[in-house]
C-alpha positions as CSV (number, residue, x, y, z in Angstrom):
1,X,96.0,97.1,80.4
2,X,94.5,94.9,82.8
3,X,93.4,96.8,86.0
4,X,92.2,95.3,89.7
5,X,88.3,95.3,89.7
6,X,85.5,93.6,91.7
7,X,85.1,90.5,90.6
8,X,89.0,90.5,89.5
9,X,91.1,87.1,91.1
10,X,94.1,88.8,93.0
11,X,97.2,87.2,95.2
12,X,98.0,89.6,98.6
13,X,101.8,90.3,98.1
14,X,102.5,89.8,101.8
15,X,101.2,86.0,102.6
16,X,100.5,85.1,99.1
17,X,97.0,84.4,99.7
18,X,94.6,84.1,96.5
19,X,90.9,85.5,96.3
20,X,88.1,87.1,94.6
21,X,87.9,91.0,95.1
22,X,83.8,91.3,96.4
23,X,84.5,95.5,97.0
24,X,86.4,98.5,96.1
25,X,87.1,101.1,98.8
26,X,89.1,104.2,100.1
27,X,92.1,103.4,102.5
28,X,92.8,107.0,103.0
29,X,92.6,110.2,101.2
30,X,95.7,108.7,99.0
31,X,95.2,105.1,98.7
32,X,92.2,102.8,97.5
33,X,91.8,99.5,99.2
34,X,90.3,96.0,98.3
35,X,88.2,94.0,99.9
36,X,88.6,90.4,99.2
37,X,87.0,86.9,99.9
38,X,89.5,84.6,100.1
39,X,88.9,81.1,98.4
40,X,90.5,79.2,101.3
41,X,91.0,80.7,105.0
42,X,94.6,82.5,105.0
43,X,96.6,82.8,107.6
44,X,98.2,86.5,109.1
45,X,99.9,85.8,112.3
46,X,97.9,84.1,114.7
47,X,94.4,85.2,112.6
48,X,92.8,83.0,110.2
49,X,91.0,85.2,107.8
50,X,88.2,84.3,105.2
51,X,88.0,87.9,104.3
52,X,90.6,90.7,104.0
53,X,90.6,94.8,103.7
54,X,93.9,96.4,102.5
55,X,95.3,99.0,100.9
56,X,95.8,98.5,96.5
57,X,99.3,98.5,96.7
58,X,99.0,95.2,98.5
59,X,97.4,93.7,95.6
60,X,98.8,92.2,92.5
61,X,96.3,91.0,89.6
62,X,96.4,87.1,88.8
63,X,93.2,87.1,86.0
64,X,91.2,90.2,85.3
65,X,87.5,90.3,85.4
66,X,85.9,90.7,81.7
67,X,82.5,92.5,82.7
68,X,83.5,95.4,80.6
């Protein structure tokens, strides 16, 4: 099964932006986090974001990366 990897193409579940995860992190002592570069500025609020930091669970996979 597919997982979320750098390098991996992922969609944030919230504002449905679309990116390219560049790290892999800790959130907390229970949840990982992604770091991701999205490939057009996306919009949270009043922000405009070209990058984005949040926790896994906020992530879902769109196409795995194959550098297995």
């Amino acid at each position: 099964m597919p997982r979320i990897s750098v390098g991996s193409l992922v969609k944030h579940r919230i504002n449905g932006a679309v990116g390219l995860v560049v790290e892999h992190g800790m959130w907390n002592a229970d949840w990982g986090c992604f770091r991701v570069k999205f490939n057009k500025p996306a919009v949270f609020g009043n922000a405009t974001c070209d990058y984005l930091t949040d926790r896994a669970d906020r992530w879902v996979l769109v196409s795995a990366c194959d550098n297995q």
